[in-house]
PyMOL CGO cylinders between C-alpha atoms (Angstrom):
from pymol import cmd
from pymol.cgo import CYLINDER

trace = [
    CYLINDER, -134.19, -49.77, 162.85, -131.72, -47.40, 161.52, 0.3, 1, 1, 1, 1, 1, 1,
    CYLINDER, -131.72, -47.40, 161.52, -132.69, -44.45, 159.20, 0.3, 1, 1, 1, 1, 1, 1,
    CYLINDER, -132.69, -44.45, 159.20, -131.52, -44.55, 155.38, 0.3, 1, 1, 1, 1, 1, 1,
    CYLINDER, -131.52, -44.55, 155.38, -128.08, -42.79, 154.87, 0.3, 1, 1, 1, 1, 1, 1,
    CYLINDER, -128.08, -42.79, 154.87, -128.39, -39.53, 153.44, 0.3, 1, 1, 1, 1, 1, 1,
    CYLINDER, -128.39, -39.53, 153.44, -127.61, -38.52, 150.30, 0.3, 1, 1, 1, 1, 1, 1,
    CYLINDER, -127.61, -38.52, 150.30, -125.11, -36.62, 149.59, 0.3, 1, 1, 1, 1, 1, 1,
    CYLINDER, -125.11, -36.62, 149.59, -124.10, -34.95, 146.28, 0.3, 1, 1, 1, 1, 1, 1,
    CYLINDER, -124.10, -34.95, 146.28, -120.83, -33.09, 146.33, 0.3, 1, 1, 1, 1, 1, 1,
    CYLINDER, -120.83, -33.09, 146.33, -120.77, -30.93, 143.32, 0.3, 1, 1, 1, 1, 1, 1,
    CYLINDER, -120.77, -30.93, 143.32, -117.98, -28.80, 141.64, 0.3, 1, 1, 1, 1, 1, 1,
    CYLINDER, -117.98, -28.80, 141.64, -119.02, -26.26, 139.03, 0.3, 1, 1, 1, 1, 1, 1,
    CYLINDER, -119.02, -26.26, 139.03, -117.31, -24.12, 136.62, 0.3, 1, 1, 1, 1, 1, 1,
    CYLINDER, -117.31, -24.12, 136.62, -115.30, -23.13, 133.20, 0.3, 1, 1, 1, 1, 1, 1,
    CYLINDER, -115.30, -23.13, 133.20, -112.24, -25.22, 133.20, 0.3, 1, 1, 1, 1, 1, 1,
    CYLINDER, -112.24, -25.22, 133.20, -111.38, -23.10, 129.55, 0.3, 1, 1, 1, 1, 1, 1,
    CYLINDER, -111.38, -23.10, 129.55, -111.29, -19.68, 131.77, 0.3, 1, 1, 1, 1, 1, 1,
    CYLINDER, -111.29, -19.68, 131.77, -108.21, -20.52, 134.23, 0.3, 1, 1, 1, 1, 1, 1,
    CYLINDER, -108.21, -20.52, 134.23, -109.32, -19.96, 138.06, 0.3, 1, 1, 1, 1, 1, 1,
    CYLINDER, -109.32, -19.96, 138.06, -113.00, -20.51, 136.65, 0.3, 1, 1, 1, 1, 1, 1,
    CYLINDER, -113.00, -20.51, 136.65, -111.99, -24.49, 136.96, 0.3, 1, 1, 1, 1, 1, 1,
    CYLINDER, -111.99, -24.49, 136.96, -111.53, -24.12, 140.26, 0.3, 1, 1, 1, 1, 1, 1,
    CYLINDER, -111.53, -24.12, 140.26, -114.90, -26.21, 141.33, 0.3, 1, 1, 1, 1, 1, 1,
    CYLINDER, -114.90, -26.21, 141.33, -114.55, -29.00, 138.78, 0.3, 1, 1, 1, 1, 1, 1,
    CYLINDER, -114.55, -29.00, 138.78, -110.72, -29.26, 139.75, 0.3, 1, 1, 1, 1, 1, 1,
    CYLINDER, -110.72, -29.26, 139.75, -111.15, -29.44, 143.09, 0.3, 1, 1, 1, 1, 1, 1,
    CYLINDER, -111.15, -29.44, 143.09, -113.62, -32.39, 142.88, 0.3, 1, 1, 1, 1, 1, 1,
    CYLINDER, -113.62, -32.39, 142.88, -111.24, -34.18, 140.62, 0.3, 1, 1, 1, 1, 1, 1,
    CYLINDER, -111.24, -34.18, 140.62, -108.53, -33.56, 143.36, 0.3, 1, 1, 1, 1, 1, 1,
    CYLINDER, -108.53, -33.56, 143.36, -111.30, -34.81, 146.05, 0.3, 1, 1, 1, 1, 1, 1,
    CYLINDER, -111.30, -34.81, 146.05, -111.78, -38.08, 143.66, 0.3, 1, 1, 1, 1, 1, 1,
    CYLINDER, -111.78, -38.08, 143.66, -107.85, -38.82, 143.80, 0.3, 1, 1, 1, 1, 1, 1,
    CYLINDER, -107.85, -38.82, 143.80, -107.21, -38.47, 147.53, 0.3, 1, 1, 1, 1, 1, 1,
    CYLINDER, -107.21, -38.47, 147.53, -110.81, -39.90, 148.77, 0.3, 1, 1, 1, 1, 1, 1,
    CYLINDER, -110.81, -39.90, 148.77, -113.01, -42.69, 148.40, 0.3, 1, 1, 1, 1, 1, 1,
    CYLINDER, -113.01, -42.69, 148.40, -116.10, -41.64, 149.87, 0.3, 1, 1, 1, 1, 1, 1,
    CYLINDER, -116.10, -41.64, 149.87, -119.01, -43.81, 151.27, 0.3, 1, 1, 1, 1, 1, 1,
    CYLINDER, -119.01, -43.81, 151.27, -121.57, -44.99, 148.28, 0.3, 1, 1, 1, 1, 1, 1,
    CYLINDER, -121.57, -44.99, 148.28, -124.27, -42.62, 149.90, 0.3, 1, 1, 1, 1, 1, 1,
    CYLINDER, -124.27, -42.62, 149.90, -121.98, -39.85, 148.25, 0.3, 1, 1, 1, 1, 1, 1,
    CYLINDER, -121.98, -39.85, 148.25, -121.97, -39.03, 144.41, 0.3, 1, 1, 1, 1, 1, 1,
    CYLINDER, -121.97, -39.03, 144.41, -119.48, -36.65, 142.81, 0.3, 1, 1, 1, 1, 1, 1,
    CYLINDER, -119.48, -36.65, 142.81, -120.52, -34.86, 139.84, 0.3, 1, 1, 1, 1, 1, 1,
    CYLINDER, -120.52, -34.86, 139.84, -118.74, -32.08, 137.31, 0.3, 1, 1, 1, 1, 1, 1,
    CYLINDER, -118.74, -32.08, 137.31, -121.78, -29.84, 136.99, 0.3, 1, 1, 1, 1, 1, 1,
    CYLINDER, -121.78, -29.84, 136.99, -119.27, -27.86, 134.83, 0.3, 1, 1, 1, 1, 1, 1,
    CYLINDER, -119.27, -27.86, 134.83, -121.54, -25.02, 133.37, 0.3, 1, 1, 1, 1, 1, 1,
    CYLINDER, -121.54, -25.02, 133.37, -125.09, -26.76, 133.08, 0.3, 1, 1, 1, 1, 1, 1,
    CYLINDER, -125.09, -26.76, 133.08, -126.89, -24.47, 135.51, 0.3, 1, 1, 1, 1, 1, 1,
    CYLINDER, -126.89, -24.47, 135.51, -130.59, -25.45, 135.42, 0.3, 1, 1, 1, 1, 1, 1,
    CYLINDER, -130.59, -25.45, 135.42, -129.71, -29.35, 133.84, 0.3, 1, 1, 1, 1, 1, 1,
    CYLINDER, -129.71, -29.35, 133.84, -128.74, -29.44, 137.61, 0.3, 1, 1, 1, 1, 1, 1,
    CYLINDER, -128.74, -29.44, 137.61, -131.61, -28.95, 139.84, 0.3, 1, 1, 1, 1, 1, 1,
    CYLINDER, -131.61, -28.95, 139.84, -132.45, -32.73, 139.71, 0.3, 1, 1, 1, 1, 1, 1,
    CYLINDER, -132.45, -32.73, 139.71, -129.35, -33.84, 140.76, 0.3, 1, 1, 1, 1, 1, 1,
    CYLINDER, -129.35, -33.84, 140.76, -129.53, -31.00, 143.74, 0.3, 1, 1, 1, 1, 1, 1,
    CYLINDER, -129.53, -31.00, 143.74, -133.58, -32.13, 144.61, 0.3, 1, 1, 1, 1, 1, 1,
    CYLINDER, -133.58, -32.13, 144.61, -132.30, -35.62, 144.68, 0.3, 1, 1, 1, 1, 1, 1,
    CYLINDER, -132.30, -35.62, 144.68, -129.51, -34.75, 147.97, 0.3, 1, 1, 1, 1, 1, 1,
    CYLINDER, -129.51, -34.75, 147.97, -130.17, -34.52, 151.35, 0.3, 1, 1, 1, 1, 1, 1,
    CYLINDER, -130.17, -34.52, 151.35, -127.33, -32.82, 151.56, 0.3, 1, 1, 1, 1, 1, 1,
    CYLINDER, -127.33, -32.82, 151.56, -125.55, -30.60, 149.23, 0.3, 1, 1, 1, 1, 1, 1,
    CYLINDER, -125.55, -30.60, 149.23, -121.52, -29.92, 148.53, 0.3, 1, 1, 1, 1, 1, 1,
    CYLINDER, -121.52, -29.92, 148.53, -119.93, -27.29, 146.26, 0.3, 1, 1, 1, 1, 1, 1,
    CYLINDER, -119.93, -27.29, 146.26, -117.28, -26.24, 145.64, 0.3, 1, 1, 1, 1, 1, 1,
    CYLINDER, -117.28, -26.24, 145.64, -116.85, -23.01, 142.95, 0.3, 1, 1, 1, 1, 1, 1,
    CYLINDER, -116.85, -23.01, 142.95, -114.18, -20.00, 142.41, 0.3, 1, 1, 1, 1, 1, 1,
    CYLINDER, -114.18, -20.00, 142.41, -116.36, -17.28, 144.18, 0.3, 1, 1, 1, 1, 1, 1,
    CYLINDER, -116.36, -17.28, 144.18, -115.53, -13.17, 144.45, 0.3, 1, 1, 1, 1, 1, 1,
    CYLINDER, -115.53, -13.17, 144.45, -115.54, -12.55, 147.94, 0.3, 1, 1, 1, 1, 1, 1,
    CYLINDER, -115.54, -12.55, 147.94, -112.85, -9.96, 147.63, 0.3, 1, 1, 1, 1, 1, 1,
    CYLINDER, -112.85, -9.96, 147.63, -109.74, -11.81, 149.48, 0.3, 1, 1, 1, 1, 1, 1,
    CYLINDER, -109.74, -11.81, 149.48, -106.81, -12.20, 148.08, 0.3, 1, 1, 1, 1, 1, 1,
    CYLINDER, -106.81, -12.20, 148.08, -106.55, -14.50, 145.49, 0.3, 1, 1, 1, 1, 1, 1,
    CYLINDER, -106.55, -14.50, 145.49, -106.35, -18.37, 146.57, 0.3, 1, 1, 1, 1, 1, 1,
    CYLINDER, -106.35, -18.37, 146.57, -108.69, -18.07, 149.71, 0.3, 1, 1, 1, 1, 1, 1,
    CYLINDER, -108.69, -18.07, 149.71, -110.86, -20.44, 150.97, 0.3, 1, 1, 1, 1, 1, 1,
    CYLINDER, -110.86, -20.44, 150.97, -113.85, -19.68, 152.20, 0.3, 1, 1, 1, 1, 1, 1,
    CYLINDER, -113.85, -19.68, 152.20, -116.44, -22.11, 153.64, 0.3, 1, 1, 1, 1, 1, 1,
    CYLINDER, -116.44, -22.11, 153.64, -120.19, -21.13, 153.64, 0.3, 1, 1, 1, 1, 1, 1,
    CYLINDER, -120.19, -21.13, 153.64, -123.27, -22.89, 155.02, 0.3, 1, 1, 1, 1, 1, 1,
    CYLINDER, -123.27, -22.89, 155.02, -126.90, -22.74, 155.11, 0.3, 1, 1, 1, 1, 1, 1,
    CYLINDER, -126.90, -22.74, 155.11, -128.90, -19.87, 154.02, 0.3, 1, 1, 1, 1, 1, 1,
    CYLINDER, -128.90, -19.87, 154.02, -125.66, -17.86, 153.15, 0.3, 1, 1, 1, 1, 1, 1,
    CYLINDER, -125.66, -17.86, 153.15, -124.50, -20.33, 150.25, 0.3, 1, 1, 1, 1, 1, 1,
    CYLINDER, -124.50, -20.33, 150.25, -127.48, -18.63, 147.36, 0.3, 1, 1, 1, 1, 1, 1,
    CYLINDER, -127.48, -18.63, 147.36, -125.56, -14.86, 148.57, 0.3, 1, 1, 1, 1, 1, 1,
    CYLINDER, -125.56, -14.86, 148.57, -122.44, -15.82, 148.06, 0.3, 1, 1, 1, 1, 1, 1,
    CYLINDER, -122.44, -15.82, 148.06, -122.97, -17.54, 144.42, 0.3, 1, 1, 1, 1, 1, 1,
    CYLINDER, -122.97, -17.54, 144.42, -125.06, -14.53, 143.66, 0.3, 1, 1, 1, 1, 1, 1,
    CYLINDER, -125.06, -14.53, 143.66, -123.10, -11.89, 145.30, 0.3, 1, 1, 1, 1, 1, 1,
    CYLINDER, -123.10, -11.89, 145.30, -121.06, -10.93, 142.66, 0.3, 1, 1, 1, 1, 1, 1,
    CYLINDER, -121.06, -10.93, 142.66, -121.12, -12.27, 138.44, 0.3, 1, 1, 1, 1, 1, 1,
    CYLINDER, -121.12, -12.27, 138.44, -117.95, -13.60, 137.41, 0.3, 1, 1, 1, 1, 1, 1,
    CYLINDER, -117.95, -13.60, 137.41, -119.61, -16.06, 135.11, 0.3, 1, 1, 1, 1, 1, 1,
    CYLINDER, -119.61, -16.06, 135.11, -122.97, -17.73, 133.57, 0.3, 1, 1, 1, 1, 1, 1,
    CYLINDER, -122.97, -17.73, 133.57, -122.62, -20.36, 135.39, 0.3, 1, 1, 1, 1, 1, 1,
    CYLINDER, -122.62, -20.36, 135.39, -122.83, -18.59, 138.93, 0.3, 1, 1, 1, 1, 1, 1,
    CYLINDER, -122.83, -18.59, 138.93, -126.24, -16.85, 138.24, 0.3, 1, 1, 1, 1, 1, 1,
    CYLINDER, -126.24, -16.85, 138.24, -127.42, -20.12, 136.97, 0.3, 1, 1, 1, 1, 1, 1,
    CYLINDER, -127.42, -20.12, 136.97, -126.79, -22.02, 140.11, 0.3, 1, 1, 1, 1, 1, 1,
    CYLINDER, -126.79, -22.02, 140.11, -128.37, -19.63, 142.01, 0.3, 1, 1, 1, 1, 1, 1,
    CYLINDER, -128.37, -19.63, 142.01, -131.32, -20.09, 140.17, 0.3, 1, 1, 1, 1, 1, 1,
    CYLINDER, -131.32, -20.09, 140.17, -130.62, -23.93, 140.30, 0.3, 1, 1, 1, 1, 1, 1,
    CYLINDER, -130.62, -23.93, 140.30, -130.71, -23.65, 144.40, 0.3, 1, 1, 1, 1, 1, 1,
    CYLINDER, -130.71, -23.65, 144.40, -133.93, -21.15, 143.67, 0.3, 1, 1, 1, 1, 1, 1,
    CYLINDER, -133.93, -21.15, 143.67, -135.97, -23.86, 141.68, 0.3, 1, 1, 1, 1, 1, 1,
    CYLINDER, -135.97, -23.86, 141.68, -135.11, -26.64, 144.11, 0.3, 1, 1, 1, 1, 1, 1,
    CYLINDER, -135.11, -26.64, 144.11, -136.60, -25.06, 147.05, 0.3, 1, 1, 1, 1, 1, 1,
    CYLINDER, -136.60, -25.06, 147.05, -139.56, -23.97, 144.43, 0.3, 1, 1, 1, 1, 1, 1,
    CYLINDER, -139.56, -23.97, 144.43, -140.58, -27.32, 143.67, 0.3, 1, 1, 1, 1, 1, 1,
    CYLINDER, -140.58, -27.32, 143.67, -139.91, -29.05, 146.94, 0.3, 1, 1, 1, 1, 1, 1,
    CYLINDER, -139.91, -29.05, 146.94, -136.86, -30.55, 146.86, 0.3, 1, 1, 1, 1, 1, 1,
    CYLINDER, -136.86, -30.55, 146.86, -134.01, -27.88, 148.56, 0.3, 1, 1, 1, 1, 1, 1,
    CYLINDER, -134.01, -27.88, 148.56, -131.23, -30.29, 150.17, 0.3, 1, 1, 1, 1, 1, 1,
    CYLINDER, -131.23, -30.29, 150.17, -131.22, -30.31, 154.31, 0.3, 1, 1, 1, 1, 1, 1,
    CYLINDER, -131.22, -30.31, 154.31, -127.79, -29.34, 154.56, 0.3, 1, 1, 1, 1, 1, 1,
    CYLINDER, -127.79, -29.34, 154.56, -125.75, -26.85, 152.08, 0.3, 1, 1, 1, 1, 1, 1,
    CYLINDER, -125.75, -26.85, 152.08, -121.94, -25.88, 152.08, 0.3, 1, 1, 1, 1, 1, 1,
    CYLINDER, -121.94, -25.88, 152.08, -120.35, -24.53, 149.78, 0.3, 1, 1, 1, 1, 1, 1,
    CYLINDER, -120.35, -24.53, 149.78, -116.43, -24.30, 149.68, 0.3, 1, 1, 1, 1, 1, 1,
    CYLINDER, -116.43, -24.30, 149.68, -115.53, -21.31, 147.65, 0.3, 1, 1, 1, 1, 1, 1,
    CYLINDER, -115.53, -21.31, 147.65, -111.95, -19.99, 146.35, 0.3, 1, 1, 1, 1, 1, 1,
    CYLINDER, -111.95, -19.99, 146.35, -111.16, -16.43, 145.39, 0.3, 1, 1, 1, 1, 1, 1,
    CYLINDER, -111.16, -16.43, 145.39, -109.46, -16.23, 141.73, 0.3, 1, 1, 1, 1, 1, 1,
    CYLINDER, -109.46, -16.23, 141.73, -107.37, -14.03, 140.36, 0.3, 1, 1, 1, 1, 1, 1,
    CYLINDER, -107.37, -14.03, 140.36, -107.66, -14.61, 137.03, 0.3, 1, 1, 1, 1, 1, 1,
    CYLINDER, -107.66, -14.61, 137.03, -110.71, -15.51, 134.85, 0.3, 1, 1, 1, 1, 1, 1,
    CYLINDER, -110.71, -15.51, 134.85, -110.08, -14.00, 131.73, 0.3, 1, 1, 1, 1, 1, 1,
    CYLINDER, -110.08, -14.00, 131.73, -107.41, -16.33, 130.53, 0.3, 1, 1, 1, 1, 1, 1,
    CYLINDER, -107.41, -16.33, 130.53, -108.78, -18.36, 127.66, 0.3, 1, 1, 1, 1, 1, 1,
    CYLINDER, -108.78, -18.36, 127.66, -107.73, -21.90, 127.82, 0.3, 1, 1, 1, 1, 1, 1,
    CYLINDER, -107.73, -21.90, 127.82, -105.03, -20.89, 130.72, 0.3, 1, 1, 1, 1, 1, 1,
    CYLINDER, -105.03, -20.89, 130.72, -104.24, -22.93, 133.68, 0.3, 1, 1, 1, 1, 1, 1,
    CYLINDER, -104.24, -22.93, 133.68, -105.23, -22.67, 137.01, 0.3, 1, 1, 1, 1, 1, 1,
    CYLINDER, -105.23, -22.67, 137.01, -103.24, -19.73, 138.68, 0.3, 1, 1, 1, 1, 1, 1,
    CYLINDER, -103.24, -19.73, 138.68, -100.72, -20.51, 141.12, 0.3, 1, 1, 1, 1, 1, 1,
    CYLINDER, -100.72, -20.51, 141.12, -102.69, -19.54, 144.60, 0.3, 1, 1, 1, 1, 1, 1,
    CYLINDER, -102.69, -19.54, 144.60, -105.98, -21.16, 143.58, 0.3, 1, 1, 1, 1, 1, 1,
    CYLINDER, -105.98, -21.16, 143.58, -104.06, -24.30, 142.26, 0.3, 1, 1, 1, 1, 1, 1,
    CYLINDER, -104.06, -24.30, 142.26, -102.05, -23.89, 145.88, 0.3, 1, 1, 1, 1, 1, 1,
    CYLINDER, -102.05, -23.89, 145.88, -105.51, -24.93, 147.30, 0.3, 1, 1, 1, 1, 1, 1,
    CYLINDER, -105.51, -24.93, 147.30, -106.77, -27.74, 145.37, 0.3, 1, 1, 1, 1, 1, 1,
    CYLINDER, -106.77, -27.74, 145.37, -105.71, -30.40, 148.59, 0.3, 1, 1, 1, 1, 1, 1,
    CYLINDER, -105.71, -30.40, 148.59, -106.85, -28.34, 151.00, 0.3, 1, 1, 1, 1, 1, 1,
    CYLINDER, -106.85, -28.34, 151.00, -110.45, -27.66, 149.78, 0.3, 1, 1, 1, 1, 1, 1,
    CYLINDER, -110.45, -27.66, 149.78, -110.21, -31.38, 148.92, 0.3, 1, 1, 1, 1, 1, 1,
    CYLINDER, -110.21, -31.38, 148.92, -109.43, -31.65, 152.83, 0.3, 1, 1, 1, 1, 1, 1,
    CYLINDER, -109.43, -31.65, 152.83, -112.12, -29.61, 153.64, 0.3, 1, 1, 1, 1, 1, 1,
    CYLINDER, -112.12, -29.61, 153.64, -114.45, -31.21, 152.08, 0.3, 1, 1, 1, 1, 1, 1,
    CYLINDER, -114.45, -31.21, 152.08, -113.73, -34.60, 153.86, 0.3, 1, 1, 1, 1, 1, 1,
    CYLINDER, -113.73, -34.60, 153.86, -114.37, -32.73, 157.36, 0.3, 1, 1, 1, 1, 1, 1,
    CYLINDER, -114.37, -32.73, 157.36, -117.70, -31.48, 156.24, 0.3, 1, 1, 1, 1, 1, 1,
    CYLINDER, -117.70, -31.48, 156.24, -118.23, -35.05, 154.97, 0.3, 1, 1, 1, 1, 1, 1,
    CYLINDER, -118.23, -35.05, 154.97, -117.66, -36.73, 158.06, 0.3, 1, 1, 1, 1, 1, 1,
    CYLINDER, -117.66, -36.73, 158.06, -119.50, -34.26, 160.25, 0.3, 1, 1, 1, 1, 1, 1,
    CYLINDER, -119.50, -34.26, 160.25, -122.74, -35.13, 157.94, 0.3, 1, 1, 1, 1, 1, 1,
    CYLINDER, -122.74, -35.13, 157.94, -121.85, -38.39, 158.56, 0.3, 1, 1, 1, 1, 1, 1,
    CYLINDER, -121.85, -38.39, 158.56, -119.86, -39.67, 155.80, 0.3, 1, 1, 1, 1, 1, 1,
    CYLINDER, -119.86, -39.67, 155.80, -116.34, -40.27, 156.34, 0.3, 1, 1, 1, 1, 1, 1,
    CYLINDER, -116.34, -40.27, 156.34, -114.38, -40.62, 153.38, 0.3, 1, 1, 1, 1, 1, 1,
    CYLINDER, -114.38, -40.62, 153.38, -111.34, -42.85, 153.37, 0.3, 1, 1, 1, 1, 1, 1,
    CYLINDER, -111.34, -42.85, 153.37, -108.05, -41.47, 152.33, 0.3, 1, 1, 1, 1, 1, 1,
    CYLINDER, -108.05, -41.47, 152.33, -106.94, -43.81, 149.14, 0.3, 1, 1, 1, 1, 1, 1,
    CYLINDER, -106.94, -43.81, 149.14, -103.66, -45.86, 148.93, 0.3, 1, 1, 1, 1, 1, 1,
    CYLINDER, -103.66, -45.86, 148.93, -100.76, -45.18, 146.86, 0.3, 1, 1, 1, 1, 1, 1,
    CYLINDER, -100.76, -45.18, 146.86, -101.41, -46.58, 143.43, 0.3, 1, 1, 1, 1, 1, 1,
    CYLINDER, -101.41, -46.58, 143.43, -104.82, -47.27, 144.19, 0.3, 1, 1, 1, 1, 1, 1,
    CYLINDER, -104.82, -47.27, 144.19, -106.82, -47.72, 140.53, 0.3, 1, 1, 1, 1, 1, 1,
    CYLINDER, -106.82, -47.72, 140.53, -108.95, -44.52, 140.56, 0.3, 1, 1, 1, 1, 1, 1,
    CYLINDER, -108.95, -44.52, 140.56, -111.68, -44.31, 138.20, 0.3, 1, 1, 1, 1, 1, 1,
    CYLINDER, -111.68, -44.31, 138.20, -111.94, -40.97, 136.67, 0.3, 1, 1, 1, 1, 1, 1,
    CYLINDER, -111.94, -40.97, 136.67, -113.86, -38.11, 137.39, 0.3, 1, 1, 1, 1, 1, 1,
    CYLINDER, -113.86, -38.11, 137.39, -113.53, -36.34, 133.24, 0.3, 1, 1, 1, 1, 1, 1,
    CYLINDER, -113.53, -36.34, 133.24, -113.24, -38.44, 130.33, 0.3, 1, 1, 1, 1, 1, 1,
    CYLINDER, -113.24, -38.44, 130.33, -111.90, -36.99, 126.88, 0.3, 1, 1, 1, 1, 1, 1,
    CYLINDER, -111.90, -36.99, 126.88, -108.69, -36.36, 128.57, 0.3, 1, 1, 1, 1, 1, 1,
    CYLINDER, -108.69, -36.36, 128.57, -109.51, -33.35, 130.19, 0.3, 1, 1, 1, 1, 1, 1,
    CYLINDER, -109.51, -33.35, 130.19, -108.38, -34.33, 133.42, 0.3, 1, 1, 1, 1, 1, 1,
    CYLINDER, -108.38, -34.33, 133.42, -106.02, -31.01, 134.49, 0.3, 1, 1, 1, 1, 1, 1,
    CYLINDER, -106.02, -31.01, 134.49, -102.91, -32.94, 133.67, 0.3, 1, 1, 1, 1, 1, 1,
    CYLINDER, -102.91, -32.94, 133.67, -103.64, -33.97, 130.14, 0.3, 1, 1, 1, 1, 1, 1,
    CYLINDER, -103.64, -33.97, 130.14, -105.86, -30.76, 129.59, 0.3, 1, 1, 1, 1, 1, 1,
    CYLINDER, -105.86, -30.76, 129.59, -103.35, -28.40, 130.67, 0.3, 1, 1, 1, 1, 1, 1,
    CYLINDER, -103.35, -28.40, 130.67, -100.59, -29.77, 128.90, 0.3, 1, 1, 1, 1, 1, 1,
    CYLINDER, -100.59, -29.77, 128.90, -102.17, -29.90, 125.57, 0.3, 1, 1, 1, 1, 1, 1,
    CYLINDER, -102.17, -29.90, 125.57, -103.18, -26.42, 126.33, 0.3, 1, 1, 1, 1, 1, 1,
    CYLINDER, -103.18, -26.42, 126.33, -99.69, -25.28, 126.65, 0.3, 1, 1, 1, 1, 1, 1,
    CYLINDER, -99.69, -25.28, 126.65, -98.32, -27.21, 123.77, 0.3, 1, 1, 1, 1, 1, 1,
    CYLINDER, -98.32, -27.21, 123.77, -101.42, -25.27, 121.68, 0.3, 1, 1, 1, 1, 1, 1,
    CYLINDER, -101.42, -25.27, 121.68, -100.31, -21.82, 122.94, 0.3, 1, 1, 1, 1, 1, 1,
    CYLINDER, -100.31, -21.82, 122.94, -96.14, -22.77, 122.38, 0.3, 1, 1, 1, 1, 1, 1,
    CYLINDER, -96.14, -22.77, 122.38, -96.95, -24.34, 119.26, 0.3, 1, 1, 1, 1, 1, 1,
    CYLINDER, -96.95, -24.34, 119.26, -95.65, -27.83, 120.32, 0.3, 1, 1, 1, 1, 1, 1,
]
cmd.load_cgo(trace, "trace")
């Protein structure tokens, strides 16, 4: 008899009003639109809703997330963590609310029984998070695919293989209220040119 899939949450977290801060939720709209992944795998925007999200997190088997993270790189890096490193790293250094939060999110999961199996987390270094309603920056939007990318070959090795989508394929979105980046962006720019 075979075991149960896992499940697997893949999670993107962060400000999308503070430019590279939108890194997490951005990348997991970019994952949506290249990947259909395997119905054992739920996406979710976990924006800024630190604690709100431990059930989602004691719910996985495995865990996914992707976040802008200071590790002191130049700006647009990637870093993949795993395991026991991931609560250092989202910890290590406050760039935001959200950050501390999510380390307390992974703290009261383990707390109360429910700490996911397996934890990555996929982690870009910004270069700008002061920039109120601004865009990504140009290195850390550079990376959106490739994070994307690297998030299918974590996938896979937990055994999930997602399946690259066709052209034109109908996509439900990740963001409603038009806050996808494209629609989100450019009404942000037509705000700060006053079109």
């Amino acid at each position: 008899m075979d075991a149960a899939p896992k499940k697997i949450l893949v999670l993107g977290i962060g400000n999308i009003l503070w430019a590279d801060e939108g890194f997490g939720v951005r990348v997991l709209e970019t994952f949506n639109t290249l990947y259909a992944a395997p119905e054992n795998v739920s996406l979710l925007d976990g924006g800024t809703q630190g604690l709100y999200l431990v059930q989602f997190v004691q719910e996985a088997d495995h865990l996914l997330v992707f976040d802008a993270i200071d590790y002191g790189l130049e700006p647009g890096t990637l870093k993949i963590v795993q395991g026991d490193e991931v609560p250092k790293f989202t910890g290590a250094k406050k760039m935001s609310l959200h950050q501390t939060g999510f380390q307390e999110v992974l703290s009261a999961a383990d707390l109360m029984g429910g700490y996911p199996e397996k934890l990555a987390l996929i982690g870009c270094q910004p270069l700008d998070l002061e920039d109120w309603g601004g865009p990504l920056t140009p290195p850390v939007r550079d990376r959106l695919v490739q994070a994307a990318d690297l998030a299918a070959v974590i996938l896979e090795q937990w055994g999930a293989p997602c399946r690259l989508r066709a052209p034109g394929e109908a996509i439900e979105p990740l963001l409603a209220n038009d806050i996808d980046m494209q629609n989100y962006e450019t009404r942000m720019a037509n705000v700060r040119t006053g079109g």
